[in-house]
PDB file of N, CA, C and O in Angstrom:
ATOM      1  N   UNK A   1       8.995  26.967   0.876  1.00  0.00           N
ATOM      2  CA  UNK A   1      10.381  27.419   0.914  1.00  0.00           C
ATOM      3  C   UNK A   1      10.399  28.942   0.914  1.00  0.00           C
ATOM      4  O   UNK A   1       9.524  29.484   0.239  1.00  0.00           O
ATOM      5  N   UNK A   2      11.108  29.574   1.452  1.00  0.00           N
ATOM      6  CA  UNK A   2      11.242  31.011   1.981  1.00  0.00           C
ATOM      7  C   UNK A   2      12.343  31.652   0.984  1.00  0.00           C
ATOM      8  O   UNK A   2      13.430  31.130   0.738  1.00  0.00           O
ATOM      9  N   UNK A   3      11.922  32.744   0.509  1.00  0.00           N
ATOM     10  CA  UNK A   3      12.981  33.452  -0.647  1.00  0.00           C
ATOM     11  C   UNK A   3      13.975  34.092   0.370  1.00  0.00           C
ATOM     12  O   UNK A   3      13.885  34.649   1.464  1.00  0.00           O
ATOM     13  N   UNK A   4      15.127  33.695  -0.649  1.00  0.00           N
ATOM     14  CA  UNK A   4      16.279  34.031  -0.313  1.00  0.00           C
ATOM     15  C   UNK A   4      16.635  35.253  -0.718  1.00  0.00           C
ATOM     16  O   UNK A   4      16.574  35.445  -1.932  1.00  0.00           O
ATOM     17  N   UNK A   5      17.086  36.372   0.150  1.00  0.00           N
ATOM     18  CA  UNK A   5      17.451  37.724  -0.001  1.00  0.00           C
ATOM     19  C   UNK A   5      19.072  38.010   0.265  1.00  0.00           C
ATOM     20  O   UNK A   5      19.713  37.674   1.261  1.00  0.00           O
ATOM     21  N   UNK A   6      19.470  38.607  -0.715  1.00  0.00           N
ATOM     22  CA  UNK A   6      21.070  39.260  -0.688  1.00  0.00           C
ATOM     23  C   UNK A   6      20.650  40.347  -0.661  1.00  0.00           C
ATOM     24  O   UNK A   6      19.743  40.901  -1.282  1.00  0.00           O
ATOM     25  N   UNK A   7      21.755  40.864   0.549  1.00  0.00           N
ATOM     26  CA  UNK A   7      21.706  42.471   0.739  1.00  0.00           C
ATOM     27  C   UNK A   7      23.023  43.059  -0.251  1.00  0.00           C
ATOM     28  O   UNK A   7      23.993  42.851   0.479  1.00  0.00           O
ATOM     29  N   UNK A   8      23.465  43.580  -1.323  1.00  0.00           N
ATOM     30  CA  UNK A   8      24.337  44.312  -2.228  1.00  0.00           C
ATOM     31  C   UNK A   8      24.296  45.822  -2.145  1.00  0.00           C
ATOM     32  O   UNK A   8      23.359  46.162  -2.867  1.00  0.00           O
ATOM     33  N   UNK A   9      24.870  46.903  -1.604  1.00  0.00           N
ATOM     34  CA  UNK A   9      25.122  48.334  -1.319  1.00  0.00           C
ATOM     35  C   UNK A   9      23.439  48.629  -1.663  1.00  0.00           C
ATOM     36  O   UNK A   9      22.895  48.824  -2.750  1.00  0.00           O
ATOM     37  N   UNK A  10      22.986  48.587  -0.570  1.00  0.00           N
ATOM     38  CA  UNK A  10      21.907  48.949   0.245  1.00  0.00           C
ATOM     39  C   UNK A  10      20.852  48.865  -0.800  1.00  0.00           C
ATOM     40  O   UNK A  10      20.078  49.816  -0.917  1.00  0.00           O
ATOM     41  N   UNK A  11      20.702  47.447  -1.849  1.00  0.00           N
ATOM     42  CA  UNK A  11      19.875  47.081  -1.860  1.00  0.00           C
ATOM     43  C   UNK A  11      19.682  45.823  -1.538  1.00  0.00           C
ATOM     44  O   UNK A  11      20.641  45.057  -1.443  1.00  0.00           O
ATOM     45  N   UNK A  12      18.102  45.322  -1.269  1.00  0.00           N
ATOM     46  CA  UNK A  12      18.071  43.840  -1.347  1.00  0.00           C
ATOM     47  C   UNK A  12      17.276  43.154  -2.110  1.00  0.00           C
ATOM     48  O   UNK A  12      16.100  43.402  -2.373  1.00  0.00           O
ATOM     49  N   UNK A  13      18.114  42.035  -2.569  1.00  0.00           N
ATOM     50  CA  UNK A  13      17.984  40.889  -3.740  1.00  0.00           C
ATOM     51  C   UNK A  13      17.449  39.972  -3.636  1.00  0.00           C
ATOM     52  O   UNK A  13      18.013  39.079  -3.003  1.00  0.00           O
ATOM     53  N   UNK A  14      16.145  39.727  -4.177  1.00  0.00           N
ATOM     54  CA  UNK A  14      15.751  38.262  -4.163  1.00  0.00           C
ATOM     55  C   UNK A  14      16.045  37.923  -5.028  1.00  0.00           C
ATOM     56  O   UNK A  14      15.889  38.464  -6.123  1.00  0.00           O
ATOM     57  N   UNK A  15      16.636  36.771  -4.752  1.00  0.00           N
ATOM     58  CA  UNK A  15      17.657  35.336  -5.529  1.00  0.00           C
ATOM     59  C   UNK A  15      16.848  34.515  -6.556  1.00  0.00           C
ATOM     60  O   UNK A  15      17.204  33.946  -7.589  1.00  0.00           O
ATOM     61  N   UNK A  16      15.858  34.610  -6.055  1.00  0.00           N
ATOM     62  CA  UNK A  16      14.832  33.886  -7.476  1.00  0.00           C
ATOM     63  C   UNK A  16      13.959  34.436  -8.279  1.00  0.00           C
ATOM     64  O   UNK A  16      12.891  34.036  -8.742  1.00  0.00           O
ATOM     65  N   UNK A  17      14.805  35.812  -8.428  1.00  0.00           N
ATOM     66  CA  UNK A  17      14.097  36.356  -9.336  1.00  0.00           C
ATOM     67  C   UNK A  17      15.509  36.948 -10.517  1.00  0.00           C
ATOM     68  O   UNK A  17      15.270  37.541 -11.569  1.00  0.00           O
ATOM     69  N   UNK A  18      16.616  36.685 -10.129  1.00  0.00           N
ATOM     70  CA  UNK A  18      17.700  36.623 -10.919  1.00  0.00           C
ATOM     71  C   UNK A  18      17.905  36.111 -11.967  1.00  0.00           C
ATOM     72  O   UNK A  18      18.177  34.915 -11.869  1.00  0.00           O
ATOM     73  N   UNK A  19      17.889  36.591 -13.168  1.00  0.00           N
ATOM     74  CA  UNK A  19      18.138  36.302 -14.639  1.00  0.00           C
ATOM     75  C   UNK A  19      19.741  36.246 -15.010  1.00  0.00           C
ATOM     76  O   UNK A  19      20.078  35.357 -15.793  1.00  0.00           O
ATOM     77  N   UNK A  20      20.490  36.903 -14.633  1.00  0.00           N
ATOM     78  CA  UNK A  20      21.470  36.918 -15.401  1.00  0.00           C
ATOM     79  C   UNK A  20      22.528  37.813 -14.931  1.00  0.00           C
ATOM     80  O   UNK A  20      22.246  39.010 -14.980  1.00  0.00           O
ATOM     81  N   UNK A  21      23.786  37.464 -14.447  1.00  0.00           N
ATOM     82  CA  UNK A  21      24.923  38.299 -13.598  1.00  0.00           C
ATOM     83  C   UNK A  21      26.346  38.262 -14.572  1.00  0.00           C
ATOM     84  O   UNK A  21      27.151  37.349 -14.387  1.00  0.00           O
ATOM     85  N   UNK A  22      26.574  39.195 -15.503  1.00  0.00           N
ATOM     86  CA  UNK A  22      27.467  39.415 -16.207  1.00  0.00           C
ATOM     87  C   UNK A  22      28.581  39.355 -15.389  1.00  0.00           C
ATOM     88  O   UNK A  22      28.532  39.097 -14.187  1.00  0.00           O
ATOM     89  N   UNK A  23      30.000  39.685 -16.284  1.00  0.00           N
ATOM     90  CA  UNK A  23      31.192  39.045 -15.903  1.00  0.00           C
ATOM     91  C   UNK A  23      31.630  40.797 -15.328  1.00  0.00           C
ATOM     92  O   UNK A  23      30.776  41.680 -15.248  1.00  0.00           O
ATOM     93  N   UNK A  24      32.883  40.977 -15.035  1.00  0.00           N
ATOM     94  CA  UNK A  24      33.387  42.019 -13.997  1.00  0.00           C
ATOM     95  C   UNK A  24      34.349  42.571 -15.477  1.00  0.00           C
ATOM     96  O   UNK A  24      35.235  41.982 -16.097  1.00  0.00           O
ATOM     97  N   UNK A  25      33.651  44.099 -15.712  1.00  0.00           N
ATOM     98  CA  UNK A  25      34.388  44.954 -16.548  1.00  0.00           C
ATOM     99  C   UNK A  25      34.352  46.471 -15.938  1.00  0.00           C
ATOM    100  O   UNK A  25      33.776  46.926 -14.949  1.00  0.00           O
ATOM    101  N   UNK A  26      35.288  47.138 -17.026  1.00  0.00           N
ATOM    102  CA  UNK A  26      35.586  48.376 -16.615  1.00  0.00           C
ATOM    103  C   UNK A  26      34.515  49.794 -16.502  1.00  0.00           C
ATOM    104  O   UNK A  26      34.441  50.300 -17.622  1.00  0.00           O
ATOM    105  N   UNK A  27      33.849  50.404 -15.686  1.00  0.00           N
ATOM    106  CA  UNK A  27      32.724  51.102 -15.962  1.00  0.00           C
ATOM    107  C   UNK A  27      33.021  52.387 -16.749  1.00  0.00           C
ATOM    108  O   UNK A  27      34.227  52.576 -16.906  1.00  0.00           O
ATOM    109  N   UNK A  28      32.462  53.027 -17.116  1.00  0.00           N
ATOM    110  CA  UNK A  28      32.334  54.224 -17.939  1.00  0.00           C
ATOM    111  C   UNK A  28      32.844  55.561 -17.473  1.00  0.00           C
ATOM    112  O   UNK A  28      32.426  55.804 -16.342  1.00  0.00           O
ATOM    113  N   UNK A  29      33.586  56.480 -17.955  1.00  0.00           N
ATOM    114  CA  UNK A  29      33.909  57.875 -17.330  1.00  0.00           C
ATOM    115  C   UNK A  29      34.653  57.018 -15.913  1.00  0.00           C
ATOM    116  O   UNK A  29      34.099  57.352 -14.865  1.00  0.00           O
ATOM    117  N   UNK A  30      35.607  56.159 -15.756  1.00  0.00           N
ATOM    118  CA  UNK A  30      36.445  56.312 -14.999  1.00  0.00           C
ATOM    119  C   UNK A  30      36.032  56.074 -13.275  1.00  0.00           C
ATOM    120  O   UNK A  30      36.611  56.577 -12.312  1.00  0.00           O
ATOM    121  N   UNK A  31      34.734  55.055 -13.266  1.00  0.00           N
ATOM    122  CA  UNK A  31      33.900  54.739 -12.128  1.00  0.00           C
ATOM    123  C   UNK A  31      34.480  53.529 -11.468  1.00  0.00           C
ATOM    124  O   UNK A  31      33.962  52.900 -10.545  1.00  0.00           O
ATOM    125  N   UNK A  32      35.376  53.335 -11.932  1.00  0.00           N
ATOM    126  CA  UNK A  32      35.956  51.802 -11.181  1.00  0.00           C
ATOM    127  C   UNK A  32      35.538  50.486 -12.151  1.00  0.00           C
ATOM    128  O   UNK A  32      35.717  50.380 -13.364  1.00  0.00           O
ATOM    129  N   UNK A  33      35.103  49.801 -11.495  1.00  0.00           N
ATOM    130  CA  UNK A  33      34.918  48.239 -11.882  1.00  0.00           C
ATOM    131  C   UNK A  33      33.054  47.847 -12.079  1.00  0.00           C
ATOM    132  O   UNK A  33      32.244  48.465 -11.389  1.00  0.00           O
ATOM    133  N   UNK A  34      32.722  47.074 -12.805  1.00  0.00           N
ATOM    134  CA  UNK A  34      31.654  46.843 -12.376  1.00  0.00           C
ATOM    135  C   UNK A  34      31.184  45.270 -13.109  1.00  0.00           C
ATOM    136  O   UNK A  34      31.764  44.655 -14.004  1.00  0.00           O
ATOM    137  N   UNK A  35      29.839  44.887 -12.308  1.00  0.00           N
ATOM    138  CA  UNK A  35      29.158  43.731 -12.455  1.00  0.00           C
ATOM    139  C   UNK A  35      27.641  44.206 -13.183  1.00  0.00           C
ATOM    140  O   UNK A  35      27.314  45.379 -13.002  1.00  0.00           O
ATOM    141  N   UNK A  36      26.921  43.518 -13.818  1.00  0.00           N
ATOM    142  CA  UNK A  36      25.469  43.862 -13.586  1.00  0.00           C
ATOM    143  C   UNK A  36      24.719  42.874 -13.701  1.00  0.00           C
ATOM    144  O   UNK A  36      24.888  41.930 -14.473  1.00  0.00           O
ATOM    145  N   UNK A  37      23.491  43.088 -12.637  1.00  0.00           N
ATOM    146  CA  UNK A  37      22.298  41.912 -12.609  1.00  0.00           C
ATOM    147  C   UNK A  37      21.214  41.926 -12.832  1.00  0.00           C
ATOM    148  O   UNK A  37      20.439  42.608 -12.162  1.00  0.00           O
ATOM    149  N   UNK A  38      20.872  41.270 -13.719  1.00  0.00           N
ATOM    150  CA  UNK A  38      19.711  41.225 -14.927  1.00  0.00           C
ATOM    151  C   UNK A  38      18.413  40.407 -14.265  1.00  0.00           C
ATOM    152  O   UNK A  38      18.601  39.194 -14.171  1.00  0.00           O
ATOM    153  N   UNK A  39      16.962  40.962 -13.736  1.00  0.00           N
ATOM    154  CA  UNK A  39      16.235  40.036 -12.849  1.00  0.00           C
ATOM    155  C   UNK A  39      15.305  39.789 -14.269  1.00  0.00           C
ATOM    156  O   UNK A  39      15.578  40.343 -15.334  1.00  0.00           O
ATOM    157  N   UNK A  40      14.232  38.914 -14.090  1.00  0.00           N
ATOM    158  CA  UNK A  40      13.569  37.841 -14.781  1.00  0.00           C
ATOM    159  C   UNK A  40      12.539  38.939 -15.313  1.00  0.00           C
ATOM    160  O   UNK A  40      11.715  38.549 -16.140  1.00  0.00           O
ATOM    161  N   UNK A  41      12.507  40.385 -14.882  1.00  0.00           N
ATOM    162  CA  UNK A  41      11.715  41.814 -15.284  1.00  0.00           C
ATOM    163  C   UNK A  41      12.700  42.081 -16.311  1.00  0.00           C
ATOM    164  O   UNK A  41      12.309  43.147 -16.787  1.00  0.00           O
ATOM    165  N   UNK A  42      13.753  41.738 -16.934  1.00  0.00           N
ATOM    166  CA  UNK A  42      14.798  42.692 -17.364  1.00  0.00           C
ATOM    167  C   UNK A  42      15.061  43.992 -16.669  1.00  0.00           C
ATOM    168  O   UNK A  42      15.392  45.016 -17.266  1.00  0.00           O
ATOM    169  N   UNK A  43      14.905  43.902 -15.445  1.00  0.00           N
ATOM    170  CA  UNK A  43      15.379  45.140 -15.172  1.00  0.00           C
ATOM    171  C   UNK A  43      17.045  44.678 -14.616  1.00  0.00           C
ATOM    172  O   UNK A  43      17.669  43.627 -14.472  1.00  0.00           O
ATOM    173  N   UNK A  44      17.315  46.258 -14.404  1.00  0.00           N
ATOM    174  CA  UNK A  44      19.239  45.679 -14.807  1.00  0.00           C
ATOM    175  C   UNK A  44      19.783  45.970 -13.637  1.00  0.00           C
ATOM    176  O   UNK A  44      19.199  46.954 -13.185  1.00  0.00           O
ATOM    177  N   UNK A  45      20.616  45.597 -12.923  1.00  0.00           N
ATOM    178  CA  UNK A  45      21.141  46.598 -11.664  1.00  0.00           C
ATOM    179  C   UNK A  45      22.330  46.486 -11.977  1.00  0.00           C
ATOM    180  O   UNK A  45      22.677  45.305 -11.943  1.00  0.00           O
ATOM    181  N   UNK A  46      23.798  47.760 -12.517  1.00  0.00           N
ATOM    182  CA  UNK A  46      24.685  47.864 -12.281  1.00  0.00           C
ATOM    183  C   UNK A  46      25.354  48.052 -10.807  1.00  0.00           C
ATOM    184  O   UNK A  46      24.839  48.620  -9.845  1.00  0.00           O
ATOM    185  N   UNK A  47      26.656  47.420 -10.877  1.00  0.00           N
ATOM    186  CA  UNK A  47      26.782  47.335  -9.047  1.00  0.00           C
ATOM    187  C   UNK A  47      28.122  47.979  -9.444  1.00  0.00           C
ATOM    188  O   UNK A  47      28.739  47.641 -10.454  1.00  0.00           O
ATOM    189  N   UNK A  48      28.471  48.785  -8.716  1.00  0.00           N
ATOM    190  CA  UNK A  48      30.084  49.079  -9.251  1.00  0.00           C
ATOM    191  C   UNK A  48      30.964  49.718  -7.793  1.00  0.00           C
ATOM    192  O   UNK A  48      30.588  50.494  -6.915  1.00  0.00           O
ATOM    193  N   UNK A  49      32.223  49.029  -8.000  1.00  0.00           N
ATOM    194  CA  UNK A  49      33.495  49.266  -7.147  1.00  0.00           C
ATOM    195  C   UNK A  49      34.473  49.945  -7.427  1.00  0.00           C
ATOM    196  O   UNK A  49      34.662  50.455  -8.531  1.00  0.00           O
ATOM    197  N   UNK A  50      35.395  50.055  -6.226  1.00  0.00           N
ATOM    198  CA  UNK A  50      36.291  51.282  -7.161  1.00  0.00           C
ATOM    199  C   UNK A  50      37.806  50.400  -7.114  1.00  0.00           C
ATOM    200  O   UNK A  50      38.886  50.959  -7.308  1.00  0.00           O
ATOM    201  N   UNK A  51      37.639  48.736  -6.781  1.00  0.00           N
ATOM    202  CA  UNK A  51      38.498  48.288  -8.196  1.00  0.00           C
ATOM    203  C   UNK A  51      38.236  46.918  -8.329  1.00  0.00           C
ATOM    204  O   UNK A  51      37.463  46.275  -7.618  1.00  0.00           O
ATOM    205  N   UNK A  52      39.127  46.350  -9.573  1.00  0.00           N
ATOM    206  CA  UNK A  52      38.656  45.059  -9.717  1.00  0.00           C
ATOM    207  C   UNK A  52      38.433  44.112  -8.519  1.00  0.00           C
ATOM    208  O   UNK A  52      37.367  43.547  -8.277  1.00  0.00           O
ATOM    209  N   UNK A  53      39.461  44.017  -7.866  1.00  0.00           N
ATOM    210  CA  UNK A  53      39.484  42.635  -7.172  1.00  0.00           C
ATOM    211  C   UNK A  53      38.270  43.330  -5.760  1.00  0.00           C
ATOM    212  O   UNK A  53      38.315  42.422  -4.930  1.00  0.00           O
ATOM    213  N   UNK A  54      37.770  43.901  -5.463  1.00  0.00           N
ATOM    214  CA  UNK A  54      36.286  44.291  -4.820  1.00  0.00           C
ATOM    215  C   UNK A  54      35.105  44.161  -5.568  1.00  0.00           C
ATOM    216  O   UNK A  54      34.039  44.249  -4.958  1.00  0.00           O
ATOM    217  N   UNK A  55      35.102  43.918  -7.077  1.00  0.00           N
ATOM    218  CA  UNK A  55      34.234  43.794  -7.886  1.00  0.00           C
ATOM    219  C   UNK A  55      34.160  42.324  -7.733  1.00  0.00           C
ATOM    220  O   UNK A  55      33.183  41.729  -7.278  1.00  0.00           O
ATOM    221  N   UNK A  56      35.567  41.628  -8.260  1.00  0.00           N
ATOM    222  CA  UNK A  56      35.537  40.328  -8.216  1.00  0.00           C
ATOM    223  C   UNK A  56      35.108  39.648  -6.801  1.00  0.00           C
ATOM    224  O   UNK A  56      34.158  38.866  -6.858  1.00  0.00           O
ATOM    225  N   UNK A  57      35.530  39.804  -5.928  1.00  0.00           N
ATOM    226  CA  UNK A  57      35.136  39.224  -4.312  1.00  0.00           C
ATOM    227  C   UNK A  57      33.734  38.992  -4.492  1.00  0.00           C
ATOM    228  O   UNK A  57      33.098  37.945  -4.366  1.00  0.00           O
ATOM    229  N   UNK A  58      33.098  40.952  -5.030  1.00  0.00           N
ATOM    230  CA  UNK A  58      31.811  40.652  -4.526  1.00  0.00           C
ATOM    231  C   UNK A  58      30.676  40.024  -5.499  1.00  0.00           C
ATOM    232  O   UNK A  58      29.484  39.848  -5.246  1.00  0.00           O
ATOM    233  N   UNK A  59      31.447  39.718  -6.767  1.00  0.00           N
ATOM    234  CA  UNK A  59      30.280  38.938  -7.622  1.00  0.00           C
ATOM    235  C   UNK A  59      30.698  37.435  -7.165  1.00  0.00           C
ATOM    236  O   UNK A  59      29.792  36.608  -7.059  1.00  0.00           O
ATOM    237  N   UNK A  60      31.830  37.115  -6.935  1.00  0.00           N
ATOM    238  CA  UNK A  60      31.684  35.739  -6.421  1.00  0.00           C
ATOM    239  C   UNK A  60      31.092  35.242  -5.212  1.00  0.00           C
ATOM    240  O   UNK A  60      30.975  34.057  -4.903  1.00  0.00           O
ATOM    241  N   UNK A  61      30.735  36.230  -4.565  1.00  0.00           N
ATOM    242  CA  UNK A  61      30.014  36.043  -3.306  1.00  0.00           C
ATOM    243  C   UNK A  61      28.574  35.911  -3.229  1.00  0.00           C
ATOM    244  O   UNK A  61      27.837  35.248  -2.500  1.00  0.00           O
ATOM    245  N   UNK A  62      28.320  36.946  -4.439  1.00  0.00           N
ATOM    246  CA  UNK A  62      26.876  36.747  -4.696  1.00  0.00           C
ATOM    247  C   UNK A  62      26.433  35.628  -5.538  1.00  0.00           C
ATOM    248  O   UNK A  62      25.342  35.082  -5.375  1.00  0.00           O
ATOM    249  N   UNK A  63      27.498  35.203  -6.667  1.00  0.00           N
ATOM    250  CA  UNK A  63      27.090  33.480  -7.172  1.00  0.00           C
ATOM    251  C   UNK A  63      27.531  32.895  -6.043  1.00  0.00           C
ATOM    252  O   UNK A  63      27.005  31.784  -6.112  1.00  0.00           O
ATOM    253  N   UNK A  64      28.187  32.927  -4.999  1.00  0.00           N
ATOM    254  CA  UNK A  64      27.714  31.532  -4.336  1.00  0.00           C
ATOM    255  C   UNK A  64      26.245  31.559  -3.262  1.00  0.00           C
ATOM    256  O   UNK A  64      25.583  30.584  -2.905  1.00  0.00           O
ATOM    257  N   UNK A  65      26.077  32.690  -2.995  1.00  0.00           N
ATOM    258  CA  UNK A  65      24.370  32.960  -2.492  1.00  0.00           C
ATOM    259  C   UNK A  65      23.525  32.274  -3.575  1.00  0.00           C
ATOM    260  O   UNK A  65      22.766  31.352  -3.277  1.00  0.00           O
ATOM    261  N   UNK A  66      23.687  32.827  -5.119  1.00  0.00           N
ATOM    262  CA  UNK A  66      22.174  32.263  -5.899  1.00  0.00           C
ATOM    263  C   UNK A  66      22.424  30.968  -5.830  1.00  0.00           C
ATOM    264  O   UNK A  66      21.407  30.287  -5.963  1.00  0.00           O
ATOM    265  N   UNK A  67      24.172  29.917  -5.545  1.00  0.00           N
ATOM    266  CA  UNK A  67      24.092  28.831  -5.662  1.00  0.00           C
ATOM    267  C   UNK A  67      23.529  27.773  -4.318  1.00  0.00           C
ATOM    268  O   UNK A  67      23.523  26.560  -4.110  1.00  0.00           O
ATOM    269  N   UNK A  68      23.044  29.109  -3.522  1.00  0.00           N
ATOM    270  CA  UNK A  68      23.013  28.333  -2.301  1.00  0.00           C
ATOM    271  C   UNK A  68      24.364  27.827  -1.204  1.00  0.00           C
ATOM    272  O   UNK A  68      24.367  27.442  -0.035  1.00  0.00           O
ATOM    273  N   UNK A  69      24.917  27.937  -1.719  1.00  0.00           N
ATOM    274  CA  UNK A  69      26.442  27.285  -1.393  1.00  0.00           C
ATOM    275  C   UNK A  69      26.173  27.784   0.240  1.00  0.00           C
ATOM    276  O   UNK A  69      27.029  27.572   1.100  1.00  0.00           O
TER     277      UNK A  69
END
């Protein structure tokens, strides 16, 4: 089976190495919106928009990629 890659603002994601995709909150100093994704390294990737409902679109887009959907 061939790993599955998401492309997210010019990086790309392999899907099976994804730990953990927090919920959509407000970022720090006034940066917009944000998500973050936690891979099976703990390493973290904050993803951030400049507002909610572009935050929201794009984390639901990316759970339905890890779901395969």
């Amino acid at each position: 089976m061939g790993r599955q890659v998401y492309e997210l603002q010019g990086f790309a994601i392999i899907l099976d190495h994804v730990a953990l995709v927090s919920r959509v909150f407000a970022a720090n100093n006034d940066e917009g919106y944000q998500f973050n994704i936690t891979f099976s390294s703990d390493l973290r990737l904050p993803v951030k928009f400049p507002t909610r409902t572009d935050a929201d679109l794009e984390r639901q887009l990316f759970l339905k990629a890890l779901r395969g959907d």
